[in-house]
Backbone bond lengths (Angstrom), bond angles and torsions (degrees), N, CA, C in turn:
res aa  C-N    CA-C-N  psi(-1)  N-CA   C-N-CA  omega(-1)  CA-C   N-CA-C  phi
1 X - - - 1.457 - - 1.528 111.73 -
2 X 1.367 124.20 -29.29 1.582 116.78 -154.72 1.867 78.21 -107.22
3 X 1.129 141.64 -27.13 1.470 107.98 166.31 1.426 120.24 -78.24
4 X 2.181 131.04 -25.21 1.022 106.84 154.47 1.669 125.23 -52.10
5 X 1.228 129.21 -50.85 1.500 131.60 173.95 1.640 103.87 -27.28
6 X 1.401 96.47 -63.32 2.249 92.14 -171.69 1.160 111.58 -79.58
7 X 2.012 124.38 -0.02 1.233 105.37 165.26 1.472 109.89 -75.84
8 X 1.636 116.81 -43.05 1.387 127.37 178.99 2.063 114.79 -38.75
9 X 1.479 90.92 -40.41 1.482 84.20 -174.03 1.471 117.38 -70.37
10 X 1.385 103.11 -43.56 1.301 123.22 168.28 1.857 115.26 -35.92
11 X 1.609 105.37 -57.47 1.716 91.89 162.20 1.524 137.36 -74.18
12 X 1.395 88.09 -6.71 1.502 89.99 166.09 1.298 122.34 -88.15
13 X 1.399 118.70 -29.08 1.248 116.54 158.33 2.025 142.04 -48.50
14 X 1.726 82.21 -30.57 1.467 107.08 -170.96 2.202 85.92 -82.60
15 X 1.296 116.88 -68.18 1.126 136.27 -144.12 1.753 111.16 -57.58
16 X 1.628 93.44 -57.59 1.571 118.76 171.63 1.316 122.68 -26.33
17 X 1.584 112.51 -63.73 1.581 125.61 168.70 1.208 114.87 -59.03
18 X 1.221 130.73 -31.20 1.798 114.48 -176.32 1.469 99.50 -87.64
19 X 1.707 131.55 -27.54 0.878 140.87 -177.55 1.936 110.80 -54.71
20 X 1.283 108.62 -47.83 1.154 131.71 167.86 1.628 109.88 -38.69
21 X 1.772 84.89 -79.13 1.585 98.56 -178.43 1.379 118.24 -48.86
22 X 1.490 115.38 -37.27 1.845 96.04 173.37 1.687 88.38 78.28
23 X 1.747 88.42 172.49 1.687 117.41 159.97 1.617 97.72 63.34
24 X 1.378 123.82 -140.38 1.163 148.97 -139.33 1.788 105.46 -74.50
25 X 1.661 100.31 -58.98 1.562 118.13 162.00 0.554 111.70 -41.15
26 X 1.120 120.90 -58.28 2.146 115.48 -163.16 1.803 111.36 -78.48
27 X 1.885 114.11 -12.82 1.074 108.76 -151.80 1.908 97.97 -96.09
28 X 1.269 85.24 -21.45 1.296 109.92 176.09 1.514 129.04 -69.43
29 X 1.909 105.42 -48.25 1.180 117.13 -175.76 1.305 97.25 -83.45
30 X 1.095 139.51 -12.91 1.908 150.83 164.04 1.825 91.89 -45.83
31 X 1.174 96.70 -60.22 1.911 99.54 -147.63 1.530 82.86 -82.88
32 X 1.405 130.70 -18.42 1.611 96.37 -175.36 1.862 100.95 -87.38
33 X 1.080 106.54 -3.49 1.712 108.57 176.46 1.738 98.75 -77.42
34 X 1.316 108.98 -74.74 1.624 97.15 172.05 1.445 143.14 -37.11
35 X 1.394 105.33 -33.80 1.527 113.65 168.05 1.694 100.51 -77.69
36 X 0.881 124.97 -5.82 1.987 122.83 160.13 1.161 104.05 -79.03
37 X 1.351 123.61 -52.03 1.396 139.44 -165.95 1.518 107.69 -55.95
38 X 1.417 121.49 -64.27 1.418 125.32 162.62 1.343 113.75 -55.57
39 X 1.249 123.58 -34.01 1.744 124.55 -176.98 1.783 95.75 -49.76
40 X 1.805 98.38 -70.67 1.693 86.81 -178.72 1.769 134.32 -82.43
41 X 1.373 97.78 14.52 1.222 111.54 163.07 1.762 114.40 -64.46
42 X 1.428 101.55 -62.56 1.425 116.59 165.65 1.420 130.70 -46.90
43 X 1.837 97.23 -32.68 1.667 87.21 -163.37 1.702 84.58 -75.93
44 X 1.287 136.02 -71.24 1.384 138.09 -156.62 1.477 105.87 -43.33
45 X 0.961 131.03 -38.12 1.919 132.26 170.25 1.261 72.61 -53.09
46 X 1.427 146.34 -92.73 1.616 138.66 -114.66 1.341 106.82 -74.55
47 X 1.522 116.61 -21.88 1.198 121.18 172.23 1.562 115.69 -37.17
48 X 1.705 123.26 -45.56 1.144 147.63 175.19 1.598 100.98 -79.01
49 X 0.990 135.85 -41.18 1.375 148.55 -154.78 1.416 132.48 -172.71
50 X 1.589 112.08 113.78 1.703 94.22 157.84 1.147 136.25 -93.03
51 X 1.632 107.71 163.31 1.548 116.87 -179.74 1.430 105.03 -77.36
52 X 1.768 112.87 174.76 1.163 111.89 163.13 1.404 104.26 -85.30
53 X 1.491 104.15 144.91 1.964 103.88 170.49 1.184 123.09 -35.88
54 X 1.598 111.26 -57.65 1.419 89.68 -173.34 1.505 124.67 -96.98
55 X 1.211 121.99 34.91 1.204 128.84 156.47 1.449 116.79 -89.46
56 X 1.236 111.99 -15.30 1.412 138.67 -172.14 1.674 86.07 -77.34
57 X 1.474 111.10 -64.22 1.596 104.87 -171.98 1.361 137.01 -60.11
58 X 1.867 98.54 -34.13 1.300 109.36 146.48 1.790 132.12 -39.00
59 X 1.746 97.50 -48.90 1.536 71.66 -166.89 1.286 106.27 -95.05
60 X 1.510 140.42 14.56 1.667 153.24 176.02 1.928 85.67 -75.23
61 X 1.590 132.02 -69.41 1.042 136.50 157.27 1.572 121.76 -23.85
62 X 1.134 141.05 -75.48 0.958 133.86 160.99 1.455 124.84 -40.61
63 X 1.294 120.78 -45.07 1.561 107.28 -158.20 1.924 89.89 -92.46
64 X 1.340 119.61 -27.36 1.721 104.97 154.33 1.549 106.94 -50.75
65 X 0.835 130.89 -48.97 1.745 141.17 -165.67 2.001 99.10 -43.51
66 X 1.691 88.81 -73.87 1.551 101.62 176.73 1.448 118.50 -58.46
67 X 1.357 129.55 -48.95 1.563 133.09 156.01 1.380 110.38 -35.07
68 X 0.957 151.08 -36.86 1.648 130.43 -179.28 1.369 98.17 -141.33
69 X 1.479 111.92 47.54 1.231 112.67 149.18 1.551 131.84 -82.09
70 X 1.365 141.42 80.93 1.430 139.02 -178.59 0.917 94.95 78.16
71 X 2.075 104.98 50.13 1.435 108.61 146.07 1.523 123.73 -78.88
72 X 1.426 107.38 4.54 1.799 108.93 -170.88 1.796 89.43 -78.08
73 X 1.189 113.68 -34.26 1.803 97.82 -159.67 1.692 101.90 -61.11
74 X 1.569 88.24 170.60 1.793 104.22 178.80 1.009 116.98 -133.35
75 X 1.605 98.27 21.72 2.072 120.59 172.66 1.333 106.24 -115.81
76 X 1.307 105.82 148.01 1.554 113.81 164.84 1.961 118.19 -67.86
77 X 0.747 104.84 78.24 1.740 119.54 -157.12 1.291 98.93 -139.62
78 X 1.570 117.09 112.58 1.172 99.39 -176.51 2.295 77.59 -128.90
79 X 1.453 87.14 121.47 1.436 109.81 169.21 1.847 112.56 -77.94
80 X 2.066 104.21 91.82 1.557 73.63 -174.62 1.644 102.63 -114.60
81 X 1.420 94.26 151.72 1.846 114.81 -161.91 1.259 109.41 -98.83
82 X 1.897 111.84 88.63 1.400 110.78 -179.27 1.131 124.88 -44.84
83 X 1.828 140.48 -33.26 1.183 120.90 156.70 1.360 144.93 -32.81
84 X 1.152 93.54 -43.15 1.743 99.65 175.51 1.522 113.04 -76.83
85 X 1.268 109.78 -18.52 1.755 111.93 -177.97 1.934 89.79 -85.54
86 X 1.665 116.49 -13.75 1.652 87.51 -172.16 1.780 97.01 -119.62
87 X 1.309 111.09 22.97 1.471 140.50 155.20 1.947 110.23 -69.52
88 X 1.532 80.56 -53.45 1.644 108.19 -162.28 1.861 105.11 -60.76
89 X 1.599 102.19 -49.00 1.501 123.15 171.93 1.466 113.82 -61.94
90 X 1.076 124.28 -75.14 1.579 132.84 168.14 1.495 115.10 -33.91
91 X 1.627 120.11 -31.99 1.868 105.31 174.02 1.166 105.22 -78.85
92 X 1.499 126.67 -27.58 1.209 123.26 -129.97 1.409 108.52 -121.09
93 X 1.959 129.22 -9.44 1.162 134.16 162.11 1.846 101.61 -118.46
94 X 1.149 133.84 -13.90 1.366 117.27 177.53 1.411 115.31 -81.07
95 X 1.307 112.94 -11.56 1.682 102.89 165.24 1.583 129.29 -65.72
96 X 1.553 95.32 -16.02 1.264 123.62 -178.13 1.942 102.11 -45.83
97 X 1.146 118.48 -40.52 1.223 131.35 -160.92 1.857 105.50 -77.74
98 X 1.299 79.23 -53.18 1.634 103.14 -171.31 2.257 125.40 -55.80
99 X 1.483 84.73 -46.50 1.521 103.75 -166.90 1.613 96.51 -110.64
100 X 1.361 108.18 119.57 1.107 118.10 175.37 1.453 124.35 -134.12
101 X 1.388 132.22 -146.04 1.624 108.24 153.45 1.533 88.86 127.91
102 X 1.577 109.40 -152.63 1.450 132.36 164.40 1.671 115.99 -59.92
103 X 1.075 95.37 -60.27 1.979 117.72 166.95 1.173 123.30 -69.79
104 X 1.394 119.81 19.79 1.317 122.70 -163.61 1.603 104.59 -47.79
105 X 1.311 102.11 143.28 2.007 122.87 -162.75 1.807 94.62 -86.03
106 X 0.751 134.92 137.49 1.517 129.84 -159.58 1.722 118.82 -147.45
107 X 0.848 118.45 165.27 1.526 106.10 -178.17 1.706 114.04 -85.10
108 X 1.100 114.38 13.00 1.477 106.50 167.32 1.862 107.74 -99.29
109 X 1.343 113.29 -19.82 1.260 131.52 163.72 1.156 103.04 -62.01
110 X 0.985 129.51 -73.41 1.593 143.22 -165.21 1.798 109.80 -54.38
111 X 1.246 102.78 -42.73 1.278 108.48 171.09 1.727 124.85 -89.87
112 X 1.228 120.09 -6.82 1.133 119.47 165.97 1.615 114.26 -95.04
113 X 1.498 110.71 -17.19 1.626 90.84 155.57 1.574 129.32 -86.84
114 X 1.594 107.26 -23.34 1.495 103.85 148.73 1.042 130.56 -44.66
115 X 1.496 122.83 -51.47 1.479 118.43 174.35 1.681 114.95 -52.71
116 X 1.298 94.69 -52.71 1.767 99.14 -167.29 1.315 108.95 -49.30
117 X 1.424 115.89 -57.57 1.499 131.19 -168.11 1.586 102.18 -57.74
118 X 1.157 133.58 -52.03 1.234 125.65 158.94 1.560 124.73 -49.06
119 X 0.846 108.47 -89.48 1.978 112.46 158.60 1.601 115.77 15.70
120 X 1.692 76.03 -79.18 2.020 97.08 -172.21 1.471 99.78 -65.84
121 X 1.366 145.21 -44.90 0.882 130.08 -131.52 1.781 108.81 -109.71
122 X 1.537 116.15 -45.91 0.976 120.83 136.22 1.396 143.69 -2.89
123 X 1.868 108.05 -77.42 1.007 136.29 144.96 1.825 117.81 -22.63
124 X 1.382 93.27 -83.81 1.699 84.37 -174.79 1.419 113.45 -76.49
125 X 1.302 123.68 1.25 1.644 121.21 167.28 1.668 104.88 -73.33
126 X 1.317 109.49 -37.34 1.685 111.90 -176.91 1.570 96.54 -60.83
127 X 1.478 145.09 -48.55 1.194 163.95 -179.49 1.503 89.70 -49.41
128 X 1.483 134.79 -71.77 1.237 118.34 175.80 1.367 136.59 -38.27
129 X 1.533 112.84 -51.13 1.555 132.36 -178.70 1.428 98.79 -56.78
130 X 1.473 120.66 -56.50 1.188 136.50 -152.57 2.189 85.00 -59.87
131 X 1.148 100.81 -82.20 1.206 97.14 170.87 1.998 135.47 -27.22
132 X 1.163 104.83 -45.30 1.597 109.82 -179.81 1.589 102.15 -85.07
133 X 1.382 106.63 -16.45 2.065 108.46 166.25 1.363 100.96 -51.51
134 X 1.231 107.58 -73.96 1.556 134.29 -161.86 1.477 121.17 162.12
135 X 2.276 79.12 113.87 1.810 82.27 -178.47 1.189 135.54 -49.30
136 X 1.613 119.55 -14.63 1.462 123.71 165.37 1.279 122.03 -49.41
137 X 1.525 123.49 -32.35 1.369 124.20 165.09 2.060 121.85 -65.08
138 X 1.471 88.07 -39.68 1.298 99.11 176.04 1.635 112.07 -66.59
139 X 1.053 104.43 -62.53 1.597 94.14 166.11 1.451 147.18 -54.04
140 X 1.619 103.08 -21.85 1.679 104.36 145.96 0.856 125.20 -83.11
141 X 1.474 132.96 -39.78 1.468 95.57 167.44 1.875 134.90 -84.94
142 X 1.342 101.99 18.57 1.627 125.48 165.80 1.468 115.69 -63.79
143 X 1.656 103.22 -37.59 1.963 150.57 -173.34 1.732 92.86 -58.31
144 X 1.463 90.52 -59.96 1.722 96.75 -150.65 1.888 94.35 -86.36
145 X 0.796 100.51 -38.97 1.849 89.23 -179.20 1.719 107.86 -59.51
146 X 1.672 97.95 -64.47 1.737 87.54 -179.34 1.280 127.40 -94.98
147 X 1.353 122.45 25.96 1.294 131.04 156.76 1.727 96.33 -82.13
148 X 1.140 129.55 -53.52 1.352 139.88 -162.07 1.699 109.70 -81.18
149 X 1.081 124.03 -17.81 1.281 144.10 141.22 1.484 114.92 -33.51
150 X 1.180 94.29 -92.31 1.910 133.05 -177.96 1.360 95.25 -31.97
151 X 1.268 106.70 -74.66 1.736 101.81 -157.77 1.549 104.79 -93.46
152 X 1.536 132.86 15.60 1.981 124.31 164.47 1.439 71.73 -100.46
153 X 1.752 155.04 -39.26 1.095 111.16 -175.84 1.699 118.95 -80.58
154 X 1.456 116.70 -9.19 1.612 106.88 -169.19 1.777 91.54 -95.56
155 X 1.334 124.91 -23.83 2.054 136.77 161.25 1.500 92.37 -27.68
156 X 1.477 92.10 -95.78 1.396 129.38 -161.43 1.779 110.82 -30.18
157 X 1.665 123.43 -39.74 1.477 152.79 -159.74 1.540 96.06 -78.45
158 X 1.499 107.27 -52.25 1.611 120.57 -159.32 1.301 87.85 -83.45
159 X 1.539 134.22 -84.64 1.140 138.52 -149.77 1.367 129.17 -121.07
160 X 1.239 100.09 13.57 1.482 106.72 -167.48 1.897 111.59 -87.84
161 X 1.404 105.71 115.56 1.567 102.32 170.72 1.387 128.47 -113.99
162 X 1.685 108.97 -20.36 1.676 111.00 -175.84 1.578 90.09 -100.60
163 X 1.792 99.53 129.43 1.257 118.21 -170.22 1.931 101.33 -72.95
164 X 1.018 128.13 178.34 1.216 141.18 -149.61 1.336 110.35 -133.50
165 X 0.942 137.02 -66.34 1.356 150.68 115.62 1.594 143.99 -152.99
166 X 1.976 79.18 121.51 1.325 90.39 -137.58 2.055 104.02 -77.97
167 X 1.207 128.53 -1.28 1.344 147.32 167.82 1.763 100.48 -41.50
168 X 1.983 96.64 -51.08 1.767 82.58 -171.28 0.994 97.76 -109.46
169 X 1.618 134.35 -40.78 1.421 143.00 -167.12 1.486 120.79 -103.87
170 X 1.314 128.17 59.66 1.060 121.29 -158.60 1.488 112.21 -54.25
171 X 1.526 109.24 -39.09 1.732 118.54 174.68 1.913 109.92 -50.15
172 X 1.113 104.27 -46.11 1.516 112.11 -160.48 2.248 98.07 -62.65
173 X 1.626 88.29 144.76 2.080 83.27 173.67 1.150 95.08 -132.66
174 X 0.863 136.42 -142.68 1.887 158.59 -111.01 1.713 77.08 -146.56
175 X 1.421 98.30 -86.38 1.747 112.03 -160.56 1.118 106.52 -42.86
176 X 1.587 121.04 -54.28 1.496 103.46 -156.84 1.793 94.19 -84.22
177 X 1.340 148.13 31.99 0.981 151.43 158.39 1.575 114.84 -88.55
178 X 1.441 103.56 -33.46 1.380 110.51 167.03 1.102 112.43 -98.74
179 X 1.166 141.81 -10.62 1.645 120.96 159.15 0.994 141.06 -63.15
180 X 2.195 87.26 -33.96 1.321 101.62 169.54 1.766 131.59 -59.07
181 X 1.354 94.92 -33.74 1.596 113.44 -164.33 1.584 81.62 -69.85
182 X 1.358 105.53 -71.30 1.961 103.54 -162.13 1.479 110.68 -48.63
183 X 0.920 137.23 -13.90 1.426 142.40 -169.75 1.736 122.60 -99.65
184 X 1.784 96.69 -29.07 1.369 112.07 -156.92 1.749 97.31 -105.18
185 X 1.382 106.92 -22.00 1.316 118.24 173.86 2.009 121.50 -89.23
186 X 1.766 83.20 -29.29 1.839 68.02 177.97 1.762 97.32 -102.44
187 X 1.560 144.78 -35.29 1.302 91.00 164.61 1.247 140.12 -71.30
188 X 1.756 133.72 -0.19 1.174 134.60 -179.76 1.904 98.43 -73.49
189 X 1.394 126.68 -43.69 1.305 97.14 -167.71 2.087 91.57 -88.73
190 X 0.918 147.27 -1.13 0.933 135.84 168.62 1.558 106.11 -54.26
191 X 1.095 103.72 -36.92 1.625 111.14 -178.21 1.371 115.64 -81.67
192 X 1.124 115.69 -39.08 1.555 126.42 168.12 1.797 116.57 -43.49
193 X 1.643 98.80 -45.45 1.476 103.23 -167.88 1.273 111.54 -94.75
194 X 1.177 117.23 -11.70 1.460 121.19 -175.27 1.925 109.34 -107.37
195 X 1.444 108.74 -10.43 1.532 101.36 177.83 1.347 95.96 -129.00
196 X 1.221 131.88 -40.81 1.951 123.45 -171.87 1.396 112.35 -93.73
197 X 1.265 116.19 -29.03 1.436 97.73 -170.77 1.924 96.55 -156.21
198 X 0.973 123.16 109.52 1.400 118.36 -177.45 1.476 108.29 -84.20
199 X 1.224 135.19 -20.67 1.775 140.99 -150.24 1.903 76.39 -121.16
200 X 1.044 164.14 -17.82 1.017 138.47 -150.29 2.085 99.31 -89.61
201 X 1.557 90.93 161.27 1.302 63.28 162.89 1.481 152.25 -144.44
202 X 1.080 117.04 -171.90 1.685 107.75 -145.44 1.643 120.09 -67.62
203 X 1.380 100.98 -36.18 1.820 104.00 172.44 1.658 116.43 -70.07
204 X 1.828 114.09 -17.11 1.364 107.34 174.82 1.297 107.11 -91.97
205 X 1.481 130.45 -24.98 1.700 129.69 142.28 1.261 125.78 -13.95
206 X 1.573 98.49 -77.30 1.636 115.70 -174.80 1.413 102.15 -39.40
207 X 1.924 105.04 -65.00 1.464 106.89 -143.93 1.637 87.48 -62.95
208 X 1.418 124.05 -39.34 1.697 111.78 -146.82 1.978 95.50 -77.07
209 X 1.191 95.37 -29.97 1.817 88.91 173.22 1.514 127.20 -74.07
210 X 1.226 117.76 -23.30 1.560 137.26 147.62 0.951 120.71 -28.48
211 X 1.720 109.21 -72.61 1.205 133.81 -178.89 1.986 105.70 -57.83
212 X 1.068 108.66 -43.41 1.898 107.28 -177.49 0.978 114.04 -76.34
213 X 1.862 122.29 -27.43 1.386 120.85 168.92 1.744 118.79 -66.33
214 X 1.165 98.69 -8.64 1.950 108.18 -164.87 1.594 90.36 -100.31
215 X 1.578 115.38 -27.29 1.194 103.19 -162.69 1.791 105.77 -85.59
216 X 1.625 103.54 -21.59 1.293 110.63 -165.85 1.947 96.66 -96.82
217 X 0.859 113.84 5.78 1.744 131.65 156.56 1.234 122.40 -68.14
218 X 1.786 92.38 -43.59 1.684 111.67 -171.28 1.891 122.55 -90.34
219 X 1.621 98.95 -11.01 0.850 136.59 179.88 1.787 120.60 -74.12
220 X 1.252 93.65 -51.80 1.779 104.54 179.16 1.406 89.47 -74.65
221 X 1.561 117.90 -63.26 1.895 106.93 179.41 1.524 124.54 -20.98
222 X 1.331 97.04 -51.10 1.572 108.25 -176.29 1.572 113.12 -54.35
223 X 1.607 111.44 -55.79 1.427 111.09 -169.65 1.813 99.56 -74.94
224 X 1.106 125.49 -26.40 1.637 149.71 -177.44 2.069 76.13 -53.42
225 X 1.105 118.95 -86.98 1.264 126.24 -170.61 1.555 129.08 -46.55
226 X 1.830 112.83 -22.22 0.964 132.53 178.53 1.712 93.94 -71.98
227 X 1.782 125.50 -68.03 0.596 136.29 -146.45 1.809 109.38 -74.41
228 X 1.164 120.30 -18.80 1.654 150.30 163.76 1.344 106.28 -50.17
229 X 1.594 124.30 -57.70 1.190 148.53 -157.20 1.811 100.56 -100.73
230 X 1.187 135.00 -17.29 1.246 138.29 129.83 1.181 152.14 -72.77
231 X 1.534 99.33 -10.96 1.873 125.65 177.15 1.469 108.94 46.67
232 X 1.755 98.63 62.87 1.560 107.71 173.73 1.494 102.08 -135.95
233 X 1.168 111.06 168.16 1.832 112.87 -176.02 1.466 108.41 -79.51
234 X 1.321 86.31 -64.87 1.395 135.08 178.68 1.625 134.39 -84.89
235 X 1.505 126.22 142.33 1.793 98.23 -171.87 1.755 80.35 -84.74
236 X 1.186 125.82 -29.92 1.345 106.10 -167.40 2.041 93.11 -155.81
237 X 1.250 109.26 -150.68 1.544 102.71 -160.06 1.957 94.74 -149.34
238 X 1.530 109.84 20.61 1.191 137.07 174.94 1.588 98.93 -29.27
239 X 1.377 96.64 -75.41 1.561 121.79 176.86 1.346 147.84 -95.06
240 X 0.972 104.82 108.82 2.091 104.46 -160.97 1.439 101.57 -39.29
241 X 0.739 120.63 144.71 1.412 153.31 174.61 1.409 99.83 37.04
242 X 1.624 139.60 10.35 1.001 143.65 -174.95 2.019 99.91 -89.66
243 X 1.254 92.35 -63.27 1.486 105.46 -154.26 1.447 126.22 136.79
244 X 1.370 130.78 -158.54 1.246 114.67 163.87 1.593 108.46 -96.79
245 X 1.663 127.87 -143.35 1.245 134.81 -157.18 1.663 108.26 -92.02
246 X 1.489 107.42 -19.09 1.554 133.51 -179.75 1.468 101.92 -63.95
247 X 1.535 103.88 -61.45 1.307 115.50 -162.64 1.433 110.27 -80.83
248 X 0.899 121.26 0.95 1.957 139.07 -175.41 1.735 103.97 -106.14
249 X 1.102 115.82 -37.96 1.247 113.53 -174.49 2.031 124.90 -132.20
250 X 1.580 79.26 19.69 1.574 97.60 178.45 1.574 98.43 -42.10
251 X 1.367 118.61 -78.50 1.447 122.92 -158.19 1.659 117.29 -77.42
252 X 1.496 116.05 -15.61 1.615 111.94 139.90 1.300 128.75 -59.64
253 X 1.086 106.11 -27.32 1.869 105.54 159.14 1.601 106.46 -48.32
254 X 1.267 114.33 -87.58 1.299 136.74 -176.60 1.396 101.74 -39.18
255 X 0.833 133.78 -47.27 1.307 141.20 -149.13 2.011 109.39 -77.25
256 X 1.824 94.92 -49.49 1.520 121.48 166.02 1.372 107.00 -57.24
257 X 1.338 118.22 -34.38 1.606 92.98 -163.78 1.541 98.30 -108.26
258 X 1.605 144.62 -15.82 1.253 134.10 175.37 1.867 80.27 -60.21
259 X 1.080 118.18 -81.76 1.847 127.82 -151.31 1.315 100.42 -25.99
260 X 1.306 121.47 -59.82 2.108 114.67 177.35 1.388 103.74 -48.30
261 X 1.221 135.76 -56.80 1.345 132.81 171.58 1.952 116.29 -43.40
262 X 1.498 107.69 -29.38 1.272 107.32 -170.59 1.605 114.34 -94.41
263 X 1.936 94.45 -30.64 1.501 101.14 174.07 1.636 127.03 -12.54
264 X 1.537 99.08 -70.86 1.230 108.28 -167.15 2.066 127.82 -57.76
265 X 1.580 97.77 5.44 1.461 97.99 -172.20 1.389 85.99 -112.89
266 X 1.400 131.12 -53.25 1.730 133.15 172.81 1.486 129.45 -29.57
C-alpha cells in the first residue's frame, strides 16, 4: 500500500502541471500517454500473436494523428475527416491479402487495430477538448474516477465480503462498489455546484454524476476483463504497484467519453 500511495503522488506530481498548463503541453503530454496506451494494448494481443511491424507503425501514427487532432478548438466539435477513416481501412485490411504464411494476418487482426487506434486515440483527444473547454470539467470528472477509485478500494479492504465479480475481478466486492459510488458522486457534484455551475441543478447533478461514477466502475471491469482473457495482471509494469497507463486510466477512459454524451443535459 505505502509504495502504491508514493506511486499515486508521484503522478500527480508529473500530471497536475501540464494539466494546469493547458494548450500545447497538455496536448502533447496526452498523446505521449496514448501512444503507451496502445503500446500495451498491443503488447497483450501479441501475447497470443504478433503484428507485422509496420502495421504496428501505422497504428502508433495514426492514433498520435487522432489524439491531437483539433486539439486547438475550445468546443465540443469534433470535425471527423472521412479520409483518414478510409486511410485508416485501407492499411489495416489490405494486408490481409498480402501476408500470409503460419501467422497468417487476418481480419480479426485487422480489426483489432482499427478498434484500438480509434479507442485510444479518440478517447484521449476527448481528454484534450475536455480540458481547453474548461479545466473545471476536467477536474470533475478526474473527482469522480479517483474519488470512486480511492474509497471501493479503501470499502472493499475494510469491509468488503460479497465478491463483485469475481470471474474478472476477483479483488473487486459489492461494498467497495458502493463506497465508491457514494463517495465518488458526492464529492464530484459538491464540486460541480460550488465551482462550475452554482444555479444548476442538484438532483440532475447527482443522477448524471452517479451515472459516470457507475460508468467509470464499468469501465475498469472492462479492461479488468480484457486483461483476464489475456492472462496478464497488469497491461504493463509502467507503474509500481499501479500498472501501466491502461490500468491507471482505465475508468477515465470511460468516464471521458459517457460525460460528452452527458454534457448536453449538465
Amino acid at each position: 500500500m505505502k509504495k502504491r500511495i508514493l506511486s499515486a503522488i508521484l503522478i500527480c506530481a508529473i500530471f497536475i502541471p501540464f494539466c494546469v498548463v493547458g494548450e500545447l503541453p497538455f496536448a502533447l503530454f496526452m498523446s505521449v500517454l496514448s501512444l503507451l496506451g496502445l503500446h500495451e494494448l498491443l503488447k497483450v494481443r501479441e501475447s497470443k500473436k504478433q503484428f507485422p511491424f509496420l502495421l504496428k507503425v501505422f497504428a502508433y501514427a495514426l492514433t498520435g494523428y487522432f489524439c491531437l487532432y483539433n486539439t486547438e478548438s475550445i468546443e465540443f466539435y469534433y470535425y471527423f475527416d472521412y479520409r483518414v477513416m478510409a486511410v485508416l481501412i485501407f492499411l489495416f485490411l489490405s494486408p490481409m491479402v498480402f501476408i500470409s504464411g503460419k501467422d497468417r494476418y487476418n481480419l480479426n487482426d485487422a480489426l483489432f487495430l482499427i478498434g484500438s487506434v480509434l479507442f485510444i486515440g479518440f478517447s484521449f483527444n476527448l481528454m484534450i477538448i475536455t480540458r481547453n473547454y474548461d479545466i473545471s470539467y476536467l477536474i470533475y470528472i478526474l473527482l469522480i474516477t479517483t474519488i470512486t477509485d480511492t474509497f471501493a478500494l479503501f470499502t472493499g479492504t475494510l469491509v468488503g465480503e460479497h465478491k463483485l465479480a469475481p470471474h474478472i475481478s476477483p479483488n473487486k466486492t459489492i461494498e467497495g462498489l458502493i463506497g465508491g459510488l457514494v463517495m465518488g458522486t458526492f464529492v464530484a457534484t459538491a464540486f460541480y455546484m460550488t465551482v462550475i455551475h452554482a444555479n444548476a441543478s442538484l438532483p440532475l447533478v447527482v443522477g448524471a454524476t452517479f451515472l459516470l461514477s457507475c460508468v467509470g466502475q464499468l469501465g475498469d471491469l472492462v479492461f479488468s476483463s480484457m486483461k483476464r482473457y489475456y492472462d496478464v495482471k497488469d497491461f504493463s509494469r509502467l507503474i509500481p504497484a499501479h500498472g501501466g497507463i491502461l490500468d491507471r486510466m482505465d475508468s477515465l477512459i470511460f468516464v471521458t467519453l459517457a460525460f460528452i454524451m452527458l454534457l448536453g443535459i449538465l
